[in-house]
PyMOL commands that place a pseudoatom at each C-alpha (Angstrom):
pseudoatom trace, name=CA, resn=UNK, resi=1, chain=A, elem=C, hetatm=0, pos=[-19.395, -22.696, -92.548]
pseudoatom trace, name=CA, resn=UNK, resi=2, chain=A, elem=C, hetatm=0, pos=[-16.161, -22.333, -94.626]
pseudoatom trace, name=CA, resn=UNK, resi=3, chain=A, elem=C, hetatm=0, pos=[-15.051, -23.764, -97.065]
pseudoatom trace, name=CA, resn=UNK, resi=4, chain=A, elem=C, hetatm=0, pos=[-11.128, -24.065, -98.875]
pseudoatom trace, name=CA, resn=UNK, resi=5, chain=A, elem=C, hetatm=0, pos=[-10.265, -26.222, -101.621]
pseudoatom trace, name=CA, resn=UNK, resi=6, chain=A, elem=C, hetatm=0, pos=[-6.836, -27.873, -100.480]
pseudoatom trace, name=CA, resn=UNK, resi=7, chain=A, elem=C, hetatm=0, pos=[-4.620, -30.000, -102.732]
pseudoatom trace, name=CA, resn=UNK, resi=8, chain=A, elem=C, hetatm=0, pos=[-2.213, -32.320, -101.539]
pseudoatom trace, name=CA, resn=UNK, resi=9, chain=A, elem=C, hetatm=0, pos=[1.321, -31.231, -101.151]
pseudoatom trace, name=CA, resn=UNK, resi=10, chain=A, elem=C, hetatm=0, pos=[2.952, -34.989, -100.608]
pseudoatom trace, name=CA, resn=UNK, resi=11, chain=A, elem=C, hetatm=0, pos=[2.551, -38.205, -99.543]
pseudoatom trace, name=CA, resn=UNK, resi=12, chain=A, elem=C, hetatm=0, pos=[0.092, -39.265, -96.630]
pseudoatom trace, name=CA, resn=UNK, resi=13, chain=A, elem=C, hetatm=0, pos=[2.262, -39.592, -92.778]
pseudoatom trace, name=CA, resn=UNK, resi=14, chain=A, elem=C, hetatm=0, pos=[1.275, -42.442, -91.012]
pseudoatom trace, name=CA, resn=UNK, resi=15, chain=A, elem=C, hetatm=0, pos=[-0.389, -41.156, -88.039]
pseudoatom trace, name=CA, resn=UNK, resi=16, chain=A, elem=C, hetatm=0, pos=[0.563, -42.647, -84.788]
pseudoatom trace, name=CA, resn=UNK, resi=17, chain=A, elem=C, hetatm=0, pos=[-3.152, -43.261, -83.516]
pseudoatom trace, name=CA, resn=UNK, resi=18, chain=A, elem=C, hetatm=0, pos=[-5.794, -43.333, -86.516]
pseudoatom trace, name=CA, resn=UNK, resi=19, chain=A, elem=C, hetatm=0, pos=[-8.625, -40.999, -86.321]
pseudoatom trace, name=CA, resn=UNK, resi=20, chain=A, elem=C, hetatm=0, pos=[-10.086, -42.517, -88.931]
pseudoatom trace, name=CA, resn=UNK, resi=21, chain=A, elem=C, hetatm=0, pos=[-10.196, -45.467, -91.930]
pseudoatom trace, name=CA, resn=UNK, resi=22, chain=A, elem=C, hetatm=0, pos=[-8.828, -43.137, -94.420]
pseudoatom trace, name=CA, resn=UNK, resi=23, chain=A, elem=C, hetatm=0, pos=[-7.752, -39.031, -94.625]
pseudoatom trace, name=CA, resn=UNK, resi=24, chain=A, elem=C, hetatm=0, pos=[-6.375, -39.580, -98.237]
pseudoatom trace, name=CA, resn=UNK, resi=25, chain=A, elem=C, hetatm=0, pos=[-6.746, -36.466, -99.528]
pseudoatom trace, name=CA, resn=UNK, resi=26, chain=A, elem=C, hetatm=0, pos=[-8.154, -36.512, -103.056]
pseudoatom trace, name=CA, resn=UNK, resi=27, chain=A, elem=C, hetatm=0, pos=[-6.889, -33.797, -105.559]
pseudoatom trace, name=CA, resn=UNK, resi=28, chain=A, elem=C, hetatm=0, pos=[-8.817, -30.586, -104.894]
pseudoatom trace, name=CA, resn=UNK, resi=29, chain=A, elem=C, hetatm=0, pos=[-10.075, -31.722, -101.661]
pseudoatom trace, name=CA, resn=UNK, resi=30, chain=A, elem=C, hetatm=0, pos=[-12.804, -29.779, -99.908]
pseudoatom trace, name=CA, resn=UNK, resi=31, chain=A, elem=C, hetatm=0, pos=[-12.029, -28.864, -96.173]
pseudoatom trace, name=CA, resn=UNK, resi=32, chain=A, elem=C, hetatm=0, pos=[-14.886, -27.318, -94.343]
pseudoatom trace, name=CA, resn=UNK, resi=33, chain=A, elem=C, hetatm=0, pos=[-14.610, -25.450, -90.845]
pseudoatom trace, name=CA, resn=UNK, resi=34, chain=A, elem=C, hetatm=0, pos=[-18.115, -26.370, -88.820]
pseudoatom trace, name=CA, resn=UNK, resi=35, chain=A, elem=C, hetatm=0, pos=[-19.196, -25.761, -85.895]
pseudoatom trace, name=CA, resn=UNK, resi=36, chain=A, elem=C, hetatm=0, pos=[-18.365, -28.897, -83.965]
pseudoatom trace, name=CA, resn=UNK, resi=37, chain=A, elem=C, hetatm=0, pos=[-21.142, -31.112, -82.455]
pseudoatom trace, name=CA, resn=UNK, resi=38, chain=A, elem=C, hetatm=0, pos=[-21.462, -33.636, -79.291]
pseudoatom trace, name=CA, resn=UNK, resi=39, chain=A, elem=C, hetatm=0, pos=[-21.231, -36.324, -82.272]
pseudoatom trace, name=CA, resn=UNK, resi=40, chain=A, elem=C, hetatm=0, pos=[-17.165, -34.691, -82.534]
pseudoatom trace, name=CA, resn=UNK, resi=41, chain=A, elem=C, hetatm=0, pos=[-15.816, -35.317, -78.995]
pseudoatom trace, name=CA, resn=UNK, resi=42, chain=A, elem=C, hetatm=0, pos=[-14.254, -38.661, -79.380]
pseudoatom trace, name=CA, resn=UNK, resi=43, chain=A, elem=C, hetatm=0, pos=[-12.763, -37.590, -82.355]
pseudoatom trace, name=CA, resn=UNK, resi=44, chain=A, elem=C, hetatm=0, pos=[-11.533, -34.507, -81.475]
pseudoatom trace, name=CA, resn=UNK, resi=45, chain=A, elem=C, hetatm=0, pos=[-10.811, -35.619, -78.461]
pseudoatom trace, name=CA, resn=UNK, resi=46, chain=A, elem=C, hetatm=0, pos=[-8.356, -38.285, -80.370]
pseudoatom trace, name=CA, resn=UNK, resi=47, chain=A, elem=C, hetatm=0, pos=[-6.979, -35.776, -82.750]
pseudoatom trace, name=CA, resn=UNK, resi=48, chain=A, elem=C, hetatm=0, pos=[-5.989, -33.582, -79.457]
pseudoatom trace, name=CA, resn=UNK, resi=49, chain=A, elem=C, hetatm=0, pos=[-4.262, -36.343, -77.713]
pseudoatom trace, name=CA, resn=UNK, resi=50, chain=A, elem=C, hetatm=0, pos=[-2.361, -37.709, -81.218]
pseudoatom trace, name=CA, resn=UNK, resi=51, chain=A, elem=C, hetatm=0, pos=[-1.099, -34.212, -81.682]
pseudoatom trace, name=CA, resn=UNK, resi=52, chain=A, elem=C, hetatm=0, pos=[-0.107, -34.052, -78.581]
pseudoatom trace, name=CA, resn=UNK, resi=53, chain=A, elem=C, hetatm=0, pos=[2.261, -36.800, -78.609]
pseudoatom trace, name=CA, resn=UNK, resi=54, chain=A, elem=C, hetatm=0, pos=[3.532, -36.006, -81.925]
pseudoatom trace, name=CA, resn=UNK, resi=55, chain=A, elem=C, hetatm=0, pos=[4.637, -32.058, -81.651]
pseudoatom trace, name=CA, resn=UNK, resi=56, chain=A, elem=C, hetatm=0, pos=[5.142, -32.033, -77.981]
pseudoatom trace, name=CA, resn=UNK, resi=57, chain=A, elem=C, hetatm=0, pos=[7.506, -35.014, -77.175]
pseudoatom trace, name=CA, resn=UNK, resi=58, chain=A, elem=C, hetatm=0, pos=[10.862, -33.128, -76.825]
pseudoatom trace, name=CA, resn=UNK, resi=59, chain=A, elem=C, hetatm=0, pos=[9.075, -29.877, -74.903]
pseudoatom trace, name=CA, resn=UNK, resi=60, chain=A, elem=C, hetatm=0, pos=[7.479, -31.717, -72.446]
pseudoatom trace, name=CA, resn=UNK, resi=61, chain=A, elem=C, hetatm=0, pos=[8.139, -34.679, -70.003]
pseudoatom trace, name=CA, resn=UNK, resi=62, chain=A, elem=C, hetatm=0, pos=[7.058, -38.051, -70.943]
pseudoatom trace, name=CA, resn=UNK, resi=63, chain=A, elem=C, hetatm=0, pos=[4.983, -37.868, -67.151]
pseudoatom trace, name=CA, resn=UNK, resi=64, chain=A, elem=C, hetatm=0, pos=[3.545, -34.632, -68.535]
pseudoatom trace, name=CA, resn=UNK, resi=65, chain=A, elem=C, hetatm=0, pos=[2.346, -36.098, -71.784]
pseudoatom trace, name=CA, resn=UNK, resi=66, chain=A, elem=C, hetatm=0, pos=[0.939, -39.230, -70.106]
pseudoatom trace, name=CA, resn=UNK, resi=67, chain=A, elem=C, hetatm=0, pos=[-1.384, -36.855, -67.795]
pseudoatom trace, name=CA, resn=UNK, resi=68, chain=A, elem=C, hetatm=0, pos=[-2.492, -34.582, -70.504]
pseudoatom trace, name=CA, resn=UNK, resi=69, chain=A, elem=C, hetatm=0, pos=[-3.221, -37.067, -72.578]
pseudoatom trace, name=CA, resn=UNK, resi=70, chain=A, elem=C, hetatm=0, pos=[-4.296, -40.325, -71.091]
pseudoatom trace, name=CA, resn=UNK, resi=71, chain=A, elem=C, hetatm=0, pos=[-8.035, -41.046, -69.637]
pseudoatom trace, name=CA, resn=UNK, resi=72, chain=A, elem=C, hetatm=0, pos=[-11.400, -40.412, -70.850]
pseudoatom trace, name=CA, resn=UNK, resi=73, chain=A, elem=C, hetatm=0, pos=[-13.022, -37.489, -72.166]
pseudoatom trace, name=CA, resn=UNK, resi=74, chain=A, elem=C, hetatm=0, pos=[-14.597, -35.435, -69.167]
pseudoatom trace, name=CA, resn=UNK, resi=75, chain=A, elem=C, hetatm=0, pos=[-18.380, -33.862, -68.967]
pseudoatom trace, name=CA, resn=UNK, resi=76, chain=A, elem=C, hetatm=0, pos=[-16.109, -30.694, -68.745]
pseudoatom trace, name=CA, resn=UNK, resi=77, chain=A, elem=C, hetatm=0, pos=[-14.442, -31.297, -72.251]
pseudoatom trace, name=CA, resn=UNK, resi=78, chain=A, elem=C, hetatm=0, pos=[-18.132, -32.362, -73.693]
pseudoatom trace, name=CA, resn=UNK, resi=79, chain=A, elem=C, hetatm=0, pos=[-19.591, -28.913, -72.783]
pseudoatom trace, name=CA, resn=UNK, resi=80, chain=A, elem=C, hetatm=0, pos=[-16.751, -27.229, -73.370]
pseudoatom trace, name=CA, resn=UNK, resi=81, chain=A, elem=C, hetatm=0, pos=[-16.642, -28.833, -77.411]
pseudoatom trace, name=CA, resn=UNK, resi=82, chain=A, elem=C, hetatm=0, pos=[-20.274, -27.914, -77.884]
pseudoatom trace, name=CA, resn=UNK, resi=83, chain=A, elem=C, hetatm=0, pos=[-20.251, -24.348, -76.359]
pseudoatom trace, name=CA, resn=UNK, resi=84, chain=A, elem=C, hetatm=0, pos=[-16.759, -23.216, -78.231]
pseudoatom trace, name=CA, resn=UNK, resi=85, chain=A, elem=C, hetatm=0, pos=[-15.049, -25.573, -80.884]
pseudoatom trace, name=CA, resn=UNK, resi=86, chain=A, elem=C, hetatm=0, pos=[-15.144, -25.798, -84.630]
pseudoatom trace, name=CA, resn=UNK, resi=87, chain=A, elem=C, hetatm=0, pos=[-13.307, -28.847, -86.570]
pseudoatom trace, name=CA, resn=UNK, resi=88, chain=A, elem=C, hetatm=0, pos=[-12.007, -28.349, -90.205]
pseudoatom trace, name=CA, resn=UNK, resi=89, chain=A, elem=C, hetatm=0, pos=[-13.382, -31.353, -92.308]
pseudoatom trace, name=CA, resn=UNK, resi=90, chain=A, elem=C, hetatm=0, pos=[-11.949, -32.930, -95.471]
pseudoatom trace, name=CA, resn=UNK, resi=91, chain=A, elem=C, hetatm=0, pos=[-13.927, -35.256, -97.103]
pseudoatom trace, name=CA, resn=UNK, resi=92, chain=A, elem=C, hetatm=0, pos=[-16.478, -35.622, -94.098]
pseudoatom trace, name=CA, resn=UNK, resi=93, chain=A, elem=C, hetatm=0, pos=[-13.240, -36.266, -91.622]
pseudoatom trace, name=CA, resn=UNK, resi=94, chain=A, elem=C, hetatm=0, pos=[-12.599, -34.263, -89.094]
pseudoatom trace, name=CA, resn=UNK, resi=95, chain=A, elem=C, hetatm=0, pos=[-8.696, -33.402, -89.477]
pseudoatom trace, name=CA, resn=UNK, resi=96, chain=A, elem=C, hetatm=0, pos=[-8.230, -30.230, -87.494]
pseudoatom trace, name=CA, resn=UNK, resi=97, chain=A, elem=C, hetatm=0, pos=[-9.610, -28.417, -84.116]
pseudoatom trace, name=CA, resn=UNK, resi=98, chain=A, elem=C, hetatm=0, pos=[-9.918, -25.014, -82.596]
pseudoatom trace, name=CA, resn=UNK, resi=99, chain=A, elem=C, hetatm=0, pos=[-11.177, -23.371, -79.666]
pseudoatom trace, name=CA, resn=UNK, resi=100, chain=A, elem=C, hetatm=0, pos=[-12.587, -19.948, -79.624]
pseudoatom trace, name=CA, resn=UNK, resi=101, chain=A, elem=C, hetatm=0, pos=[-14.363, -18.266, -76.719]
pseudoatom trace, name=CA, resn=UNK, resi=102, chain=A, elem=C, hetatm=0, pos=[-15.887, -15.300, -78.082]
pseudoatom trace, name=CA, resn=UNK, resi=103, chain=A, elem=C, hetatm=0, pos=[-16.657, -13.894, -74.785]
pseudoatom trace, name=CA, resn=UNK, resi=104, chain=A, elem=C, hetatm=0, pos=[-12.667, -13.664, -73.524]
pseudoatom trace, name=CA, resn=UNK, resi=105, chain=A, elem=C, hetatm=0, pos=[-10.746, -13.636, -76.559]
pseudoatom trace, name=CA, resn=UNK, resi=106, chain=A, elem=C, hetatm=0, pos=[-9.609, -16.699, -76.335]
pseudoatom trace, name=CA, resn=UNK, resi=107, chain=A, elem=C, hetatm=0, pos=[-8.013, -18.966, -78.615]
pseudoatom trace, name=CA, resn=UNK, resi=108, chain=A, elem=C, hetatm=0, pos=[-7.357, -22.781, -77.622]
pseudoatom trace, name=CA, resn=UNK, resi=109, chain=A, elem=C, hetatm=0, pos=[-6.724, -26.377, -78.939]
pseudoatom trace, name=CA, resn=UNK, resi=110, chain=A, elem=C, hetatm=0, pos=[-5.842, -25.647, -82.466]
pseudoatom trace, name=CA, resn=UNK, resi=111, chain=A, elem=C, hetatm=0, pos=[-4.606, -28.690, -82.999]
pseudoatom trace, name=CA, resn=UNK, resi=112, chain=A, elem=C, hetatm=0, pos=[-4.457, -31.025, -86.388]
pseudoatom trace, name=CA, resn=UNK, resi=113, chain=A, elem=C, hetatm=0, pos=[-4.580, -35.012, -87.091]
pseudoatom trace, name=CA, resn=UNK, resi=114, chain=A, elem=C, hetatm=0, pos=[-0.663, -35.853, -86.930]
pseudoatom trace, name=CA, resn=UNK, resi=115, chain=A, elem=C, hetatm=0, pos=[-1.076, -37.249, -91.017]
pseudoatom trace, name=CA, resn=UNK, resi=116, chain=A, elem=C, hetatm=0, pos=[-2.169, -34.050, -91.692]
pseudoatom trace, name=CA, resn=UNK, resi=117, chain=A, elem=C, hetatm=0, pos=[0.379, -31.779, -90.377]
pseudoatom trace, name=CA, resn=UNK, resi=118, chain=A, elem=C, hetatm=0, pos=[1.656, -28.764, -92.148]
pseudoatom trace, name=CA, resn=UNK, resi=119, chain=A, elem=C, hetatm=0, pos=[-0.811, -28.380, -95.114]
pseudoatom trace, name=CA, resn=UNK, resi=120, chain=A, elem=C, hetatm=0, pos=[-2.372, -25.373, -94.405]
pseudoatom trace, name=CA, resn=UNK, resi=121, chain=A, elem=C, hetatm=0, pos=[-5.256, -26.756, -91.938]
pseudoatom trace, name=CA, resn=UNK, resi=122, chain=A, elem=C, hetatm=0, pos=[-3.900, -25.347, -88.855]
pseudoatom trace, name=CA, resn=UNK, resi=123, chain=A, elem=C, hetatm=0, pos=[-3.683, -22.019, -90.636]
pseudoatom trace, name=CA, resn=UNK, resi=124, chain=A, elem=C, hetatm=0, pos=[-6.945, -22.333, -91.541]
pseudoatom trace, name=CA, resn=UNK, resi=125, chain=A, elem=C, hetatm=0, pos=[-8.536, -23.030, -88.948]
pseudoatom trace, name=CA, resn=UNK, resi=126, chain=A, elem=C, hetatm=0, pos=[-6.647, -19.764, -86.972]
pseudoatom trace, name=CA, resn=UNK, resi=127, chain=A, elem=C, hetatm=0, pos=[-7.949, -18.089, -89.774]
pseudoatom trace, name=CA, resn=UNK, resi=128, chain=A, elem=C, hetatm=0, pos=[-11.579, -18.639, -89.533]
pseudoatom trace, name=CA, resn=UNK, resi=129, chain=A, elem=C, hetatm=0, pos=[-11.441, -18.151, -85.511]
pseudoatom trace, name=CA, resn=UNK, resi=130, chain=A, elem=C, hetatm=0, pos=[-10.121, -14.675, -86.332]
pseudoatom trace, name=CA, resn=UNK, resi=131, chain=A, elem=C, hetatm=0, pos=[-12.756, -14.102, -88.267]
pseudoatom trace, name=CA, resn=UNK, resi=132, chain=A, elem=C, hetatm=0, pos=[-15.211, -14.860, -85.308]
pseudoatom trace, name=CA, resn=UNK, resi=133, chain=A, elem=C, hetatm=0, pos=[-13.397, -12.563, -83.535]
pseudoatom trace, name=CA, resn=UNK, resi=134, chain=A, elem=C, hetatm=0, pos=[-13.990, -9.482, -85.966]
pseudoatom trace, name=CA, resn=UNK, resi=135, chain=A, elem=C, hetatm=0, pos=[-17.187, -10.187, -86.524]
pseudoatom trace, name=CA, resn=UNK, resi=136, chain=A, elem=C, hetatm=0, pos=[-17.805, -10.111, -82.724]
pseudoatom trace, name=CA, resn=UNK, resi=137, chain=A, elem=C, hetatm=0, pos=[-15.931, -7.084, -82.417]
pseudoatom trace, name=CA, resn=UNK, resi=138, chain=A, elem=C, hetatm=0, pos=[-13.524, -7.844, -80.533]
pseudoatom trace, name=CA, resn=UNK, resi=139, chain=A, elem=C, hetatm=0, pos=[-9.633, -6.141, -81.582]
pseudoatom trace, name=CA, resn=UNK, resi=140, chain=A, elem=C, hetatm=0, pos=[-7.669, -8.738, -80.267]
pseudoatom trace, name=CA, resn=UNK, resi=141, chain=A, elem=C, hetatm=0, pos=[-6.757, -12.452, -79.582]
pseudoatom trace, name=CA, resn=UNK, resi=142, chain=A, elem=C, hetatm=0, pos=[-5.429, -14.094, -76.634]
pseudoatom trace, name=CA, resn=UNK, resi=143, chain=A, elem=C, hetatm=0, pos=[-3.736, -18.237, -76.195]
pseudoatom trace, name=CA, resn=UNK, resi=144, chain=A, elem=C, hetatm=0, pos=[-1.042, -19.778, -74.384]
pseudoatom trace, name=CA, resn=UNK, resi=145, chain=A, elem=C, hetatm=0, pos=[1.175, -21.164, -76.620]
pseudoatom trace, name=CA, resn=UNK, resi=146, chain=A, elem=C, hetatm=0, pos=[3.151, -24.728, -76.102]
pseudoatom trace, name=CA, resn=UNK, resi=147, chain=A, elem=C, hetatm=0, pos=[6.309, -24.420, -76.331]
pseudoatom trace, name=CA, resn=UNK, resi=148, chain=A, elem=C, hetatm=0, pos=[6.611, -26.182, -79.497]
pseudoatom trace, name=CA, resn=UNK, resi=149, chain=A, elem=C, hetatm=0, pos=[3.975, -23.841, -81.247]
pseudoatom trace, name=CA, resn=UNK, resi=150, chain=A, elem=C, hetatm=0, pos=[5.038, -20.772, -80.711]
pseudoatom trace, name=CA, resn=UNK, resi=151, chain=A, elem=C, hetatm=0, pos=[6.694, -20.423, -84.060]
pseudoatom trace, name=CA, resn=UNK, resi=152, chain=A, elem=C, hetatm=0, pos=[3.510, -21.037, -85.921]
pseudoatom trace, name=CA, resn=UNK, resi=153, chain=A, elem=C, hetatm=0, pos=[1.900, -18.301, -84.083]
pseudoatom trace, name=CA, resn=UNK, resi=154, chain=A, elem=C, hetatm=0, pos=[4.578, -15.930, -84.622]
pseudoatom trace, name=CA, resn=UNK, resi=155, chain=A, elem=C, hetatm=0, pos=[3.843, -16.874, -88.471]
pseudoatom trace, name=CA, resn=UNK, resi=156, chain=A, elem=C, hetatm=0, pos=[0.469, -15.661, -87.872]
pseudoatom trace, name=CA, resn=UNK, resi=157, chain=A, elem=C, hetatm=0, pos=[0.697, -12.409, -86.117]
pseudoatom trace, name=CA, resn=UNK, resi=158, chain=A, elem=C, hetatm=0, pos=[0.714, -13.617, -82.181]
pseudoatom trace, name=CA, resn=UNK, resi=159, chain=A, elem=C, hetatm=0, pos=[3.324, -12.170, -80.074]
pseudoatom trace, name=CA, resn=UNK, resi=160, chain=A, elem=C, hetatm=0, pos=[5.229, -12.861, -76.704]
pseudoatom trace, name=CA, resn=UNK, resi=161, chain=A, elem=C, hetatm=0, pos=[7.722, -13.944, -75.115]
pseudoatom trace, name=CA, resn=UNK, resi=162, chain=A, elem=C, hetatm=0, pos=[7.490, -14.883, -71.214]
pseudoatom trace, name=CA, resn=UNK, resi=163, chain=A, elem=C, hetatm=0, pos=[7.179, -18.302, -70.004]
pseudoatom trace, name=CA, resn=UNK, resi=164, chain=A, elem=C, hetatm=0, pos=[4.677, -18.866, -67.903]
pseudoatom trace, name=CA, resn=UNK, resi=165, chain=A, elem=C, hetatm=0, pos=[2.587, -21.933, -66.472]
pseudoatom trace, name=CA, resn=UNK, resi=166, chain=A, elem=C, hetatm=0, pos=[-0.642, -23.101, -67.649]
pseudoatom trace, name=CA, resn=UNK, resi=167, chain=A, elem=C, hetatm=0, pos=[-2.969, -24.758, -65.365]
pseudoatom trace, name=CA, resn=UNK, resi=168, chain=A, elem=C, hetatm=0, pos=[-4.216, -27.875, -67.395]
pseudoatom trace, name=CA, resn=UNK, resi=169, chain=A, elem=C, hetatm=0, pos=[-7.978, -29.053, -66.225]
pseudoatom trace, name=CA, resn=UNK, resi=170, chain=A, elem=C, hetatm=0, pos=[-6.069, -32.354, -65.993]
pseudoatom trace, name=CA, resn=UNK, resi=171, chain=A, elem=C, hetatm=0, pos=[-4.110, -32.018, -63.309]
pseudoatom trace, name=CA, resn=UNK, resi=172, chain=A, elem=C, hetatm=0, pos=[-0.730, -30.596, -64.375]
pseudoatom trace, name=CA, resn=UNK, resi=173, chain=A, elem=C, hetatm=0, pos=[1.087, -27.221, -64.625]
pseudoatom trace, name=CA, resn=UNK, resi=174, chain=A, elem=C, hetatm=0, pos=[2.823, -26.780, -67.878]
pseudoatom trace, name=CA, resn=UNK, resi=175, chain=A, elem=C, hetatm=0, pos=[5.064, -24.117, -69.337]
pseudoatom trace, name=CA, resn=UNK, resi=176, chain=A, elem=C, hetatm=0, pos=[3.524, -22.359, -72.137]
pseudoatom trace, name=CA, resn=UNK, resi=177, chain=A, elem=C, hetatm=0, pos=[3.834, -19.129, -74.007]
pseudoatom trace, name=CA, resn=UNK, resi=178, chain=A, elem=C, hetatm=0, pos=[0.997, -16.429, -73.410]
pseudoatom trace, name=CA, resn=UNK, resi=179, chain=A, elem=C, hetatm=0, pos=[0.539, -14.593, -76.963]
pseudoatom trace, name=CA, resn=UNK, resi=180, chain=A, elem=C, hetatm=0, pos=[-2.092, -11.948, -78.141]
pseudoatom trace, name=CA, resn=UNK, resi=181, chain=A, elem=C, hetatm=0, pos=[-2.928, -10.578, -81.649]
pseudoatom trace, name=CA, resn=UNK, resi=182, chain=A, elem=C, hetatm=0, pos=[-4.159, -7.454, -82.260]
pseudoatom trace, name=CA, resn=UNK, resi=183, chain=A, elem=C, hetatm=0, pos=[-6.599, -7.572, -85.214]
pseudoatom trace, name=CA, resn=UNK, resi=184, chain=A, elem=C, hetatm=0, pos=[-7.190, -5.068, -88.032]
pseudoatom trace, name=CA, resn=UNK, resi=185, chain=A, elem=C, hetatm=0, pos=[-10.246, -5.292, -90.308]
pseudoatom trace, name=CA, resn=UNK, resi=186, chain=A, elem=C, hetatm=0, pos=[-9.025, -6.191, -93.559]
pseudoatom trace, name=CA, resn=UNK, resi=187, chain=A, elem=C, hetatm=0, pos=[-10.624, -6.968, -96.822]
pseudoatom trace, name=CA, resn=UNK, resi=188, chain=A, elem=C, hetatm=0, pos=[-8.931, -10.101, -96.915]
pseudoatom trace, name=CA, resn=UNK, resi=189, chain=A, elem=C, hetatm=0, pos=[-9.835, -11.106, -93.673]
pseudoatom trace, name=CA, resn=UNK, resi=190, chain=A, elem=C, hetatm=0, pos=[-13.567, -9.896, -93.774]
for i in range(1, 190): cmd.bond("trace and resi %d" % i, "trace and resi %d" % (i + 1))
show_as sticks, trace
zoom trace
């Protein structure tokens, strides 16, 4: 478990579908990256779908939002969050997600509660799954970038260029951006 004193850089956006009663963040605010639990898929689940429809409206069809994001959370997505996600806590809520399969590479679902867009969390949590990865050996990283987030993994070392289409476990085909890192043992990042 990690942990990262935040501090808040401005007022609280109102999020378009509440996660939960409050995610004020108090001054020197603790976040936490856990493992996430069965106990976490609704809410990460929620977090997915609000980010979603408040970075990707513009880069994707309205149709194609509605599919991603509309239904119920699958058996799929349940085994899926307990074999492979961690969640980034402040204050005991969840406020950011990522994927990492440490047998592929793979990075997925870094996504962040929509009030709690660009404060660091998202970094964060890319952070911490790149640790994983070192400490697993691996040398490298591998996602598929929507097309809205490519520029925040260029910030952080990803690379690529080619569109290409993802094949969402929902149903739909959707452009995306395949990336990969290749990762260096630092002492920073160690």
């Amino acid at each position: 478990m990690q942990q990262i004193t935040l501090r808040p850089t401005g007022p609280m956006r109102k999020a378009s579908q509440p996660v939960s009663s409050t995610l004020d963040m108090k001054v020197n605010s603790v976040m936490v990256i856990r493992k996430a639990y069965k106990v976490d898929v609704q809410e990460i689940w929620n977090i997915r779908s609000a980010a979603i429809n408040s970075q990707c409206t513009g880069h994707y069809s309205p149709a194609e939002l509605e599919i991603w994001t509309n239904g119920e959370v699958t058996e799929q997505f349940i085994e899926v969050v307990e074999d492979n996600f961690y969640v980034a806590t402040l204050d005991g809520h969840i406020v950011g997600t990522g994927m990492f399969n440490i047998e592929s590479g793979r990075v997925d679902a870094v996504f962040v509660h929509p009030a709690r867009m660009r404060s660091g969390i998202g970094s964060q949590v890319l952070l911490h799954l790149e640790k994983l990865a070192l400490v697993a050996g691996l040398n490298q990283l591998s996602l598929d970038s929507t097309l809205n987030a490519v520029r925040f993994y260029r910030a952080h070392g990803f690379v690529g260029d080619s569109v290409a289409k993802y094949e969402s476990p929902r149903g739909i085909s959707l452009d995306c951006i395949p990336m990969i890192k290749k990762l260096h043992k630092t002492e920073e990042n160690t």
